[in-house]
MARKEZA-114992 format. One record per atom (N, C-alpha, C, O): x negated, y, z. Coordinates in steps of 0.02 Angstrom, whole numbers, padded with zeros to 5 digits, always signed. Atoms other than C-alpha are relative to their C-alpha. Layout:
N
XYZ...
END
This chain:
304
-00042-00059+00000+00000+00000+00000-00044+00063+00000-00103+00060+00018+00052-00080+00043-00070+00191-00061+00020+00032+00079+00079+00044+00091+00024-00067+00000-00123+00303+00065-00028+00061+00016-00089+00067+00007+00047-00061+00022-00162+00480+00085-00025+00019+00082-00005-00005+00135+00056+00016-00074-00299+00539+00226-00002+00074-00051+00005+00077-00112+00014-00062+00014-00329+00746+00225-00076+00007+00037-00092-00028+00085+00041-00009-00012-00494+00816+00241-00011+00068+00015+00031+00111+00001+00015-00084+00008-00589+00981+00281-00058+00016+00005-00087-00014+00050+00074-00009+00035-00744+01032+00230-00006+00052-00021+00004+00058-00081+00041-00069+00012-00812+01216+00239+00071+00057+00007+00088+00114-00009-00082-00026-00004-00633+01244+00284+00032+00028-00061+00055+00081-00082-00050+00009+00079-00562+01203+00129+00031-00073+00009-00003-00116+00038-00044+00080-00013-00434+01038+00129+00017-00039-00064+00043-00028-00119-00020+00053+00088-00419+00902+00006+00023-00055+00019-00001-00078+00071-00056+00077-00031-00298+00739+00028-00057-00057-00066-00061-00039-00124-00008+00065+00032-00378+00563-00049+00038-00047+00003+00036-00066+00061-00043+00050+00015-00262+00433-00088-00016-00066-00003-00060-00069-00045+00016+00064+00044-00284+00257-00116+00025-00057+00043+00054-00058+00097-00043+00066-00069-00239+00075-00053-00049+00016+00052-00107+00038+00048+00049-00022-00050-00275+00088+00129-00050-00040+00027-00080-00021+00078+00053+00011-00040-00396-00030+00162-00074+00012-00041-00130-00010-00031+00042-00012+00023-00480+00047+00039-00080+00054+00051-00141+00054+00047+00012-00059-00059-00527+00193+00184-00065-00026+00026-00118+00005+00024+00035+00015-00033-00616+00073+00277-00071-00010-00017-00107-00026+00030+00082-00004+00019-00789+00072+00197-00030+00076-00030-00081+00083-00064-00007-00064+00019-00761+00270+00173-00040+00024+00075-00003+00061+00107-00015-00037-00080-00842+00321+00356-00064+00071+00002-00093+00100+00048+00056-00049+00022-00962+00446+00264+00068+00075-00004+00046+00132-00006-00063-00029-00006-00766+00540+00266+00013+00011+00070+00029+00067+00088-00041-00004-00060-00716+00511+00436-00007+00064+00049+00040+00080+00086-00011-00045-00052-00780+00661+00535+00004+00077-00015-00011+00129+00015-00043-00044+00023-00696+00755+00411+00071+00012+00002+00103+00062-00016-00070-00014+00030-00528+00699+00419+00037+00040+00069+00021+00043+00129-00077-00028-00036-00373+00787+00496+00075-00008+00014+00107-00026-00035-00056+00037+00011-00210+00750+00550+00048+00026-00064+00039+00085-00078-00061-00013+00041-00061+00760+00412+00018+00070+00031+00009+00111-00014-00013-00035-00022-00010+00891+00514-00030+00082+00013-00004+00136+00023+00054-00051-00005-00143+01007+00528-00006+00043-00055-00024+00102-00048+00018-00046+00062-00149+01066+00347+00050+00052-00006+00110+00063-00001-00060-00087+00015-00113+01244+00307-00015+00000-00081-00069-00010-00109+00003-00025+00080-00051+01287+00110-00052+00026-00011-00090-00012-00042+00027-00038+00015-00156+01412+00097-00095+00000-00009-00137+00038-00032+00078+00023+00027-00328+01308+00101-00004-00085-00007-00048-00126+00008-00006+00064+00079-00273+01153-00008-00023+00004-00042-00010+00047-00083+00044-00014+00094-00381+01130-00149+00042-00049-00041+00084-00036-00084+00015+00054+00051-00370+00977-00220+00024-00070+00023-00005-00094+00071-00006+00055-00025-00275+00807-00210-00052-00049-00052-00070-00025-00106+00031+00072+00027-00373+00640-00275+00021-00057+00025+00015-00078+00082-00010+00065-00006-00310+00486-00301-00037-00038-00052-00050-00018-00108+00030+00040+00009-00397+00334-00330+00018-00079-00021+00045-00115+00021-00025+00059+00018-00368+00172-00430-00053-00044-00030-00089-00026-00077+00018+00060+00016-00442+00003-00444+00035-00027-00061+00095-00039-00064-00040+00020+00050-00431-00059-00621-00045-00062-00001-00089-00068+00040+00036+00078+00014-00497-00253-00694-00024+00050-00039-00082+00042-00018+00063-00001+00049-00593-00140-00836+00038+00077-00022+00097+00094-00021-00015-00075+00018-00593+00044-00892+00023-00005-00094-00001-00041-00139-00019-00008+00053-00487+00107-01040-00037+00058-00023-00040+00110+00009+00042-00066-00012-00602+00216-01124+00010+00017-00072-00031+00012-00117-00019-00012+00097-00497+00271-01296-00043+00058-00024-00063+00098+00019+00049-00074+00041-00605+00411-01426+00038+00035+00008+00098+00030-00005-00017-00069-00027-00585+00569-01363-00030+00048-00037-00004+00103-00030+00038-00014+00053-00703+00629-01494-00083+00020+00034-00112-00019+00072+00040-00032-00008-00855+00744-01471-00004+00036+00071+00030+00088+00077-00008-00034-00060-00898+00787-01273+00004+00067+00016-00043+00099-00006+00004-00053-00006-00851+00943-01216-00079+00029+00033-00106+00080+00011+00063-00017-00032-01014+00955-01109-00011-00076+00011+00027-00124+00001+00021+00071-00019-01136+00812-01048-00057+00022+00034-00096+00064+00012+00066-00023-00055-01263+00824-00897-00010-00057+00023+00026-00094+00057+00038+00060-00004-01386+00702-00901-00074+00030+00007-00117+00004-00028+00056-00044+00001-01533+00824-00857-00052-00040+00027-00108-00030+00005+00035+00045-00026-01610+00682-00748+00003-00082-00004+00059-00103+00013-00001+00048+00007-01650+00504-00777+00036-00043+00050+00090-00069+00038-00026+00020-00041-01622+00434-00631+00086+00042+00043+00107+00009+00091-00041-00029-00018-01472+00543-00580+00074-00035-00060+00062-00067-00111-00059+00009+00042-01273+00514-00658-00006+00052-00060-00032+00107-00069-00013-00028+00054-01227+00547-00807+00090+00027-00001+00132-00016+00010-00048-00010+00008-01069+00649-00829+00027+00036-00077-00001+00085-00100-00022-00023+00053-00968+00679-00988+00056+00020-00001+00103-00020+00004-00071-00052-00007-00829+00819-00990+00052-00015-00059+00015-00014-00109-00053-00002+00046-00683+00798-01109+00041+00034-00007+00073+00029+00045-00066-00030-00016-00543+00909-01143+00033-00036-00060+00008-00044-00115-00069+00040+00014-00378+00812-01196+00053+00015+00017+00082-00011+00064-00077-00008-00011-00220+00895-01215-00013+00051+00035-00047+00098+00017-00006-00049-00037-00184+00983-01059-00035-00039+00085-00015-00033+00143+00048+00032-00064-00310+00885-00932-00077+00007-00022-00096+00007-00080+00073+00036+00018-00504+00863-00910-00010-00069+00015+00016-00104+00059+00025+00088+00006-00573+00694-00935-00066+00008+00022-00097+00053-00006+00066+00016-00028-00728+00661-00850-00026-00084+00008-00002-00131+00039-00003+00103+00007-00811+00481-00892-00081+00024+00055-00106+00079+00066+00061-00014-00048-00972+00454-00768-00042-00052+00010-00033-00085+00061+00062+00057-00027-01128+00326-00775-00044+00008+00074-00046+00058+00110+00030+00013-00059-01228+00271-00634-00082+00049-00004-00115+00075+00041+00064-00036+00001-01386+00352-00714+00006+00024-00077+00058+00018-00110-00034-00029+00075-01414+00437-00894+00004-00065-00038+00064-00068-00054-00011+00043+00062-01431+00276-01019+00050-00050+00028+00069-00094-00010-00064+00042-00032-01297+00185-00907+00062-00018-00030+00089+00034-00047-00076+00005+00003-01130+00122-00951+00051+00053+00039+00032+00072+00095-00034-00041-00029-00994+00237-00904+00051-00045+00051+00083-00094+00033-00019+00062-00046-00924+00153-00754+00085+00026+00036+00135-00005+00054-00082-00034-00016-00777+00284-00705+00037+00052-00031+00001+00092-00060+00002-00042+00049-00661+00393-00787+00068+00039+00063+00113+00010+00093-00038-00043-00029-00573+00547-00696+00032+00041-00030-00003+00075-00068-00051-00039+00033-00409+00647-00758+00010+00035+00031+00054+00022+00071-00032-00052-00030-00405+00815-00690+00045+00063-00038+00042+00070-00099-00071-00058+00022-00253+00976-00710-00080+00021-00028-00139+00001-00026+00055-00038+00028-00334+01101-00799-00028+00065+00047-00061+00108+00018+00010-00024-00060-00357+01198-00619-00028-00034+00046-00045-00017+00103+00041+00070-00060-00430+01044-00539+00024-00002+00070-00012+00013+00117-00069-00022-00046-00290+01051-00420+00022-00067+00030+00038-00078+00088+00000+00066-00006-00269+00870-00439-00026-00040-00046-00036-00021-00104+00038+00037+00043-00352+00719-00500+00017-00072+00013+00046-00093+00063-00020+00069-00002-00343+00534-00549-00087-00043-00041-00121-00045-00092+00068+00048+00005-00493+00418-00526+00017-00055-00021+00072-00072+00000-00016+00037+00011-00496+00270-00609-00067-00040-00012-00108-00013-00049+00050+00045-00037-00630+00126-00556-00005-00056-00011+00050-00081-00024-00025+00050-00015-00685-00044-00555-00017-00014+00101-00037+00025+00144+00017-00015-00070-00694-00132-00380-00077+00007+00020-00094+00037+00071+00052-00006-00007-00883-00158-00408-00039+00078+00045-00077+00093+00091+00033-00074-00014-00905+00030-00413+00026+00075+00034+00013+00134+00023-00042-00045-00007-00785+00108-00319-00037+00060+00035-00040+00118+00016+00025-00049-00056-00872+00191-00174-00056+00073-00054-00056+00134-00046+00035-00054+00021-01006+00269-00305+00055+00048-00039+00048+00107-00056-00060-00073+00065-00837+00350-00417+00009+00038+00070-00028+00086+00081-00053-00019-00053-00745+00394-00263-00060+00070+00026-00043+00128+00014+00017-00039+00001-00879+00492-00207-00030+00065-00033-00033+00121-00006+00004-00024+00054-00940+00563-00368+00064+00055-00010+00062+00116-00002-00056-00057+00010-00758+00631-00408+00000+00048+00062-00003+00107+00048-00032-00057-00032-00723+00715-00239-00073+00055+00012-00070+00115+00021+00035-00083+00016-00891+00814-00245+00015+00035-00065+00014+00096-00061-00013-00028+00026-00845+00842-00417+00070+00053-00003+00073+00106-00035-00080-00032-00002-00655+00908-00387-00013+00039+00056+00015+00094+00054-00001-00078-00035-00717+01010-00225-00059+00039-00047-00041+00088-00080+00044-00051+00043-00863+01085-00316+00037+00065-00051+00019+00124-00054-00023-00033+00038-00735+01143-00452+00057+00031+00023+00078+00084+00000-00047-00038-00012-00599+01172-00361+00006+00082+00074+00049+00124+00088+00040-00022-00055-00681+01264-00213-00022+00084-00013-00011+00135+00020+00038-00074+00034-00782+01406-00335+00040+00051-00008+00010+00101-00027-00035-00064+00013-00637+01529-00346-00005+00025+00064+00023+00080+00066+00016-00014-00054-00685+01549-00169-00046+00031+00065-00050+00044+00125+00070-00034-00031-00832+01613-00144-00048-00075+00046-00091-00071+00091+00039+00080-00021-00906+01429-00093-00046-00029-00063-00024-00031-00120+00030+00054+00064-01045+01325-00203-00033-00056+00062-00059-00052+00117+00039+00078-00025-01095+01139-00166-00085+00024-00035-00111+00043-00087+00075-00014+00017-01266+01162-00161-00050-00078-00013-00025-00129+00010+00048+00055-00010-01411+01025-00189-00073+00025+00046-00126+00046+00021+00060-00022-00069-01536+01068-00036+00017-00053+00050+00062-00092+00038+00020+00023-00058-01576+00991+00129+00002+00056+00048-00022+00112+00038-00019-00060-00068-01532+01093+00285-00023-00008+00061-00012-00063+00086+00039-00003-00063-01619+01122+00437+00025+00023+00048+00024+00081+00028-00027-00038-00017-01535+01188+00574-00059+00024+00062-00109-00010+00057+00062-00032-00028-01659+01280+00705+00031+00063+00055+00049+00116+00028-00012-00035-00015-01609+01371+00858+00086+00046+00002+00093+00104+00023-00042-00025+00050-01417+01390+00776-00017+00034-00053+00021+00082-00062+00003-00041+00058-01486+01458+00620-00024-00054-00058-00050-00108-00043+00000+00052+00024-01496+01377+00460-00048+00011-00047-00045+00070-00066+00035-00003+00063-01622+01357+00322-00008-00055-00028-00015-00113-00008-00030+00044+00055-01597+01294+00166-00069-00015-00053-00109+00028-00072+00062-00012+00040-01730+01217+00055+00016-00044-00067+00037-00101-00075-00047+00018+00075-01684+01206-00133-00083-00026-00051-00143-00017-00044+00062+00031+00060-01783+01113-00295-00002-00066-00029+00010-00111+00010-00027+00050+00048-01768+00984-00421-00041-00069+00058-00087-00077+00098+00023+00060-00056-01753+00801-00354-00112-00019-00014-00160-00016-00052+00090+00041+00005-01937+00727-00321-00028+00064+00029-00084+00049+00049+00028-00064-00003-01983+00910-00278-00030+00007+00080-00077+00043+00096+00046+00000-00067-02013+00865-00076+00057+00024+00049+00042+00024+00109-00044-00033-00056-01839+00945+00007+00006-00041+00063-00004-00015+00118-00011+00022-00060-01798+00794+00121-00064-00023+00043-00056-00047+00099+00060+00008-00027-02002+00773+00155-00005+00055+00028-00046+00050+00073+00027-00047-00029-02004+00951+00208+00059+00004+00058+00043+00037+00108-00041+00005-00040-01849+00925+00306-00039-00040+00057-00064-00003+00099+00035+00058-00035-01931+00776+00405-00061+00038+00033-00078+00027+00091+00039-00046-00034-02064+00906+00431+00015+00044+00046-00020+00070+00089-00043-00059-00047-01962+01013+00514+00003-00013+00069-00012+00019+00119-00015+00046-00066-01913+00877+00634-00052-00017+00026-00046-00020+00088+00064+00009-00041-02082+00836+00681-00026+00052+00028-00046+00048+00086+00054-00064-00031-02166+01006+00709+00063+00035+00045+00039+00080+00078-00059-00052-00041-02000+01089+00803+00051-00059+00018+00079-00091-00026-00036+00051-00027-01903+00963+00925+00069+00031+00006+00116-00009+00012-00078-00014+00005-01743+01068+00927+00038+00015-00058+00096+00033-00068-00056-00009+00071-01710+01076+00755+00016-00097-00021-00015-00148-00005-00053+00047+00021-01581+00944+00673-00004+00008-00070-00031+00054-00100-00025+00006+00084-01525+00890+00492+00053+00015-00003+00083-00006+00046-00071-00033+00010-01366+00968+00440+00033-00061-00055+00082-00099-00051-00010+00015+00047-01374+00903+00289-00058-00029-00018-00107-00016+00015+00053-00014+00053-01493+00829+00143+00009-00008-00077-00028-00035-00118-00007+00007+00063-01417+00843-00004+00039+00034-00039+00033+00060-00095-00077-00029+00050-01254+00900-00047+00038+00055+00065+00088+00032+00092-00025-00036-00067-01213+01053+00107+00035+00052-00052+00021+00062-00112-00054-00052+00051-01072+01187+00047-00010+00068+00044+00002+00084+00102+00008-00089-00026-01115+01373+00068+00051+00049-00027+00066+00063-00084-00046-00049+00004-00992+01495+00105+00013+00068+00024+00022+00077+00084+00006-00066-00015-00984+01693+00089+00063+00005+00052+00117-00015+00031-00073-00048-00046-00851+01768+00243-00013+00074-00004-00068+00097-00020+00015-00069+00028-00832+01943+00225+00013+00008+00083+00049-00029+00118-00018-00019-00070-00831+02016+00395+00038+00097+00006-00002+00143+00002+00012-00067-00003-00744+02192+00412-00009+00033+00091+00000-00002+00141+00004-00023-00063-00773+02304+00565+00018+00106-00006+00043+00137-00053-00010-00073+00023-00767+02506+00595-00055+00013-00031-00048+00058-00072+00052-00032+00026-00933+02525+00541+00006-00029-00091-00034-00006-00132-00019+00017+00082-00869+02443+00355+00006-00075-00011+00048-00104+00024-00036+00070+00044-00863+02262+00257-00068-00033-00006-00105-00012-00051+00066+00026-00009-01017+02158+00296+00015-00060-00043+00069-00062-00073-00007+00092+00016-01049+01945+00229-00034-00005+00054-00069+00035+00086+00020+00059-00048-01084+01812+00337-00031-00070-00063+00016-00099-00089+00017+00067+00029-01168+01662+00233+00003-00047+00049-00034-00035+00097+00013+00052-00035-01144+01509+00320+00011-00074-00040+00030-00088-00096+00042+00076+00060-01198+01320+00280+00038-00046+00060+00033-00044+00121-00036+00041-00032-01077+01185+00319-00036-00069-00027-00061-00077-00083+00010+00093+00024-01120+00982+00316+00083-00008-00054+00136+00023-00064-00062+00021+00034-01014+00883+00203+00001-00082-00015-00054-00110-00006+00007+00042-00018-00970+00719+00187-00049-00038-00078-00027-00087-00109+00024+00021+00041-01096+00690+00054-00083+00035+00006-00099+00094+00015+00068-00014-00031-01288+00681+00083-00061-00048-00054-00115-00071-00039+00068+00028+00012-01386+00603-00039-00028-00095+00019+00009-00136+00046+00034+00071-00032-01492+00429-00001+00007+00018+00095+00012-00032+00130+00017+00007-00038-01501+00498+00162+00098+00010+00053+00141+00053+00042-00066-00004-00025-01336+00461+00288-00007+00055+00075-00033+00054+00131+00012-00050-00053-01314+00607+00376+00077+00049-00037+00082+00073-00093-00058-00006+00030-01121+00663+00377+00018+00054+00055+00049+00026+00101-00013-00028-00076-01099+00810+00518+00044+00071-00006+00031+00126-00031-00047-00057+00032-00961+00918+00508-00007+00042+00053+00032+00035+00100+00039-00050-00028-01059+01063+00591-00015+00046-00069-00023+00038-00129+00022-00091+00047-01095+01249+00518-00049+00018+00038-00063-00008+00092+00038-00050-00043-01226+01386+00560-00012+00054-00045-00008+00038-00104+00015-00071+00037-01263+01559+00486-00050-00033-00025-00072-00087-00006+00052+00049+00051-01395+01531+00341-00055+00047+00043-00027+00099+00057+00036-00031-00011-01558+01607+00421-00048+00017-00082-00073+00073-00090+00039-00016+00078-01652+01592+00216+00020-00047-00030+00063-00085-00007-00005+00056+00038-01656+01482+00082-00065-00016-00037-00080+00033-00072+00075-00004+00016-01830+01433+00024-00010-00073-00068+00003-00133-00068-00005+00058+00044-01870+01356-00144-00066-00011-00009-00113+00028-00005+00073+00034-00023-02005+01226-00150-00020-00005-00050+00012+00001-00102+00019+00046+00069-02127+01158-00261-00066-00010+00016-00100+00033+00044+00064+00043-00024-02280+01041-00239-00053+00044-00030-00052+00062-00089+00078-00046+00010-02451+01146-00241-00051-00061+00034-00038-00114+00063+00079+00023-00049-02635+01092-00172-00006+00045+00059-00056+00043+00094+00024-00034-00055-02608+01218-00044+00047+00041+00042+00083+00069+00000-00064-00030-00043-02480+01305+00092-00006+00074-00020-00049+00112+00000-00001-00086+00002-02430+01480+00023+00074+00032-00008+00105+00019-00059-00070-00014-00004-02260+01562+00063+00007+00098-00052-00037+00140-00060-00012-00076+00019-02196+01737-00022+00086+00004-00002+00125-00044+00000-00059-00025-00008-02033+01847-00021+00009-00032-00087-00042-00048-00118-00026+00006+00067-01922+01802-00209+00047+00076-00005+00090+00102+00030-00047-00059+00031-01868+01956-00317+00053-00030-00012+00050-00089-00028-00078+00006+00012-01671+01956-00338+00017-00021-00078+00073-00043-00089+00000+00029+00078-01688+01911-00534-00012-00085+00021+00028-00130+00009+00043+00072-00032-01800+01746-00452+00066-00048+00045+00091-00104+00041-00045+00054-00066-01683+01695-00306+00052-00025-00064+00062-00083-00083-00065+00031+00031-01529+01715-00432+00008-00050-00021+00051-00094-00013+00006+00082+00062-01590+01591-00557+00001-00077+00046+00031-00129+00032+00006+00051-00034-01640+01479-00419+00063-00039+00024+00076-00097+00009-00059+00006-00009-01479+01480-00341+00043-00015-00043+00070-00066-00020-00055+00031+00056-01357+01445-00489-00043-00053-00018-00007-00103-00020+00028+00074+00028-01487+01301-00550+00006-00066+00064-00001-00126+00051-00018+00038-00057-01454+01217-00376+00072-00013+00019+00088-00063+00051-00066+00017-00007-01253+01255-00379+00029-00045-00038+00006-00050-00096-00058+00037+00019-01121+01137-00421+00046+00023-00038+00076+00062-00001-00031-00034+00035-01011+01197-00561+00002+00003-00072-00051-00004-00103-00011-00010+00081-00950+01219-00741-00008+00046-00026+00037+00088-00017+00032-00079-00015-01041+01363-00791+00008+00011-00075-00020+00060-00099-00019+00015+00074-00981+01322-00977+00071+00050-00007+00088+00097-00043-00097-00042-00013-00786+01379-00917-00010+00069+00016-00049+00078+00063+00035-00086+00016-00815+01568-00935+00051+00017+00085+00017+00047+00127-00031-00024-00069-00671+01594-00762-00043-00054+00058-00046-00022+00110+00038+00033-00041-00770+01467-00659-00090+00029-00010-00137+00015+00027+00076-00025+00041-00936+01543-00740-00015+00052+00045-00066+00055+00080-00003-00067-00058-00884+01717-00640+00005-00032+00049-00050-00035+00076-00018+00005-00079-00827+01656-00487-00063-00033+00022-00073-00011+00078+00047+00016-00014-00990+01561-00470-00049+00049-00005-00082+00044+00046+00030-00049-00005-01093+01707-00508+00018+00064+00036-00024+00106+00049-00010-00060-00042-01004+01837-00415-00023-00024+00076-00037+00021+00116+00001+00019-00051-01034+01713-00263-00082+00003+00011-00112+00031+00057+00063-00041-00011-01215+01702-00319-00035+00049+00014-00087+00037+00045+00010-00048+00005-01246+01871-00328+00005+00052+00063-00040+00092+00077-00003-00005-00077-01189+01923-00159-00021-00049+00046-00014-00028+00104+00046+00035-00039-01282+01779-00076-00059+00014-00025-00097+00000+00021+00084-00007-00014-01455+01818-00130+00002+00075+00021-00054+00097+00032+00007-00058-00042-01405+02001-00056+00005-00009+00078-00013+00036+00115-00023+00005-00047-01355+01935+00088-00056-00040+00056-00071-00021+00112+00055+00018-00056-01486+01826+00170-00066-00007-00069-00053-00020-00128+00067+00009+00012-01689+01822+00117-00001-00059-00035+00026-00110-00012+00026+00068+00023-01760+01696-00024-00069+00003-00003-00100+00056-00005+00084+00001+00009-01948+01626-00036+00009-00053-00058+00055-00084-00086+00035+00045+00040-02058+01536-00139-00038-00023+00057-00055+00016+00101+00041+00062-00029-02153+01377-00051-00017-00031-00046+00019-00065-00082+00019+00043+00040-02273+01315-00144-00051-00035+00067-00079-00003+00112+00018+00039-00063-02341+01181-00025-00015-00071-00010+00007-00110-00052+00011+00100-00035-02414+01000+00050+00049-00036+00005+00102-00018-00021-00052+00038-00041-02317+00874+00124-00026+00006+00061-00029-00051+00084+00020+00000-00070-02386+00924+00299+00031+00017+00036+00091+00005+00026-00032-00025-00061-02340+00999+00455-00025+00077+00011+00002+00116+00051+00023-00064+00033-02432+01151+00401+00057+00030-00024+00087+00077+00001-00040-00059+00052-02317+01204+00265+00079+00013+00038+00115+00061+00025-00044-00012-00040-02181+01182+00386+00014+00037+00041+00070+00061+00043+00008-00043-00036-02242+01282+00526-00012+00080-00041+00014+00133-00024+00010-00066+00035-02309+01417+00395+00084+00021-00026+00094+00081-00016-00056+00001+00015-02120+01409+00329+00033+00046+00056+00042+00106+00056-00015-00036-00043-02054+01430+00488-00022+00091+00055+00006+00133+00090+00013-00087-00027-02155+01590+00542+00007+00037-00057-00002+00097-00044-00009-00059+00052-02128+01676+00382+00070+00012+00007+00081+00073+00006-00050-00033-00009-01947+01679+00405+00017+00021+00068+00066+00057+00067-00018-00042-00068-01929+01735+00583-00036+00045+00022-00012+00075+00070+00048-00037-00015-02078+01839+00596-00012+00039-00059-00065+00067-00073+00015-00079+00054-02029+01958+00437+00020+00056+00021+00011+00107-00013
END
């Protein structure tokens, strides 16, 4: 019997569906969910439901609308538009078989997964970062790909293509500073609040866990103000600097989540960019794998 389990995540709410003992090998979800009761209209994104088929129907749709396969080892996703839905088909890696195929509105409002049982857990999670990612961005929110540190309540974020060292410099973190924690390492959702007061209309950036992390299981539905965001990249030697606002930007949208193809999802992701690299400090780390580049990390952002 089907069913539905509400979630909340960066305080935004999304219902999954499916038979229920499907749930039970879901517990990368659980200390997200909420009762039935709890949900307010007004921060519903996105339902997803989920179906177990014996073998995917996968009729010509013609020529992909988009296809992101930028990494080998990473999924492959291929966009479709059909009619008055998106089609999204999705391999396990780029030369893969396409293993699931998702039907979302053309608002990504709602969606229909369709699976075998082999591969459910990798669709299931696949679609609902894809359906909050997209449905999320009119919001001033992006699913980010970083590793999160939290330190003191404050958060720093460290962004850069996979293999690049984020959850090694994370792990650094934890060794050289015993009160900092993992938030996240993979998939954490950053969200602008506007704060007003008498003195005028400030942001708040803050960095929520989510129930999606990467190889590494770490599911903690905890926030903290962002203290920076620091993008890495393997050197021979520990050297930190401030990033010009042209620099951070790029960095930042090449790390968000999003259809940057769809010209109204295109803005709303860039207006969100654009007031987050005003809003808190970015670096460049070019760095070891030590305990060095960690500590040097850490005094460059609290000691500017």
């Amino acid at each position: 019997m089907a069913e539905r389990r509400y979630y909340r995540v960066a305080e935004h709410v999304f219902s999954l569906e499916m038979d229920a003992q499907r749930f039970d090998g879901l517990d990368n979800y659980a200390p997200f969910r909420i009762a039935d009761d709890a949900v307010a209209s007004d921060e519903f994104r996105f339902a997803l439901q989920a179906e177990v088929v014996p073998e995917l129907n996968l009729p010509d749709l013609g020529a992909p609308f988009y296809v992101d396969s930028s990494d080998d080892d990473m999924p492959r996703i291929e966009l479709y538009r059909a009619h008055n839905e998106w089609v999204f088909r999705v391999a396990v890696y780029k030369n893969a078989p396409v293993v699931c195929v998702m039907h979302t509105a053309l608002d990504f409002h709602s969606a229909l997964l369709q699976t075998t049982d082999r591969h459910f857990v990798f669709a299931l999670n696949n679609a609902a970062m894809l359906s909050y990612a997209f449905a999320t961005a009119p919001y001033l929110t992006l699913e980010m790909h970083a590793a999160v540190i939290i330190r003191h309540g404050m958060a720093q974020l460290f962004l850069g293509k996979s293999g690049t060292g984020k959850s090694t410099h994370a792990r650094l973190w934890l060794q050289a500073f015993p009160s900092a924690w993992l938030l996240n390492d993979d998939n954490p959702i950053l969200r602008l609040h506007t704060i007003a007061s008498e003195q005028g209309t400030t942001h708040q950036l803050r960095v929520y866990g989510s129930p999606w992390s990467g190889k590494t299981p770490c599911y903690k539905n905890a926030s903290a103000p962002v203290a920076a965001i620091v993008k890495l990249s393997q050197a021979p030697h520990n050297e930190m600097r401030p990033l010009r606002l042209p620099e951070a930007y790029a960095y930042v949208l090449s790390s968000a989540s999003g259809l940057k193809i769809i010209p109204e999802m295109m803005d709303a992701l860039y207006t969100t960019i654009a007031q987050t690299v005003q809003t808190v400090p970015m670096y460049q780390l070019d760095c070891l794998p030590d305990t060095a580049a960690a500590q040097l990390c850490q005094s460059t952002i609290y000691n500017r």
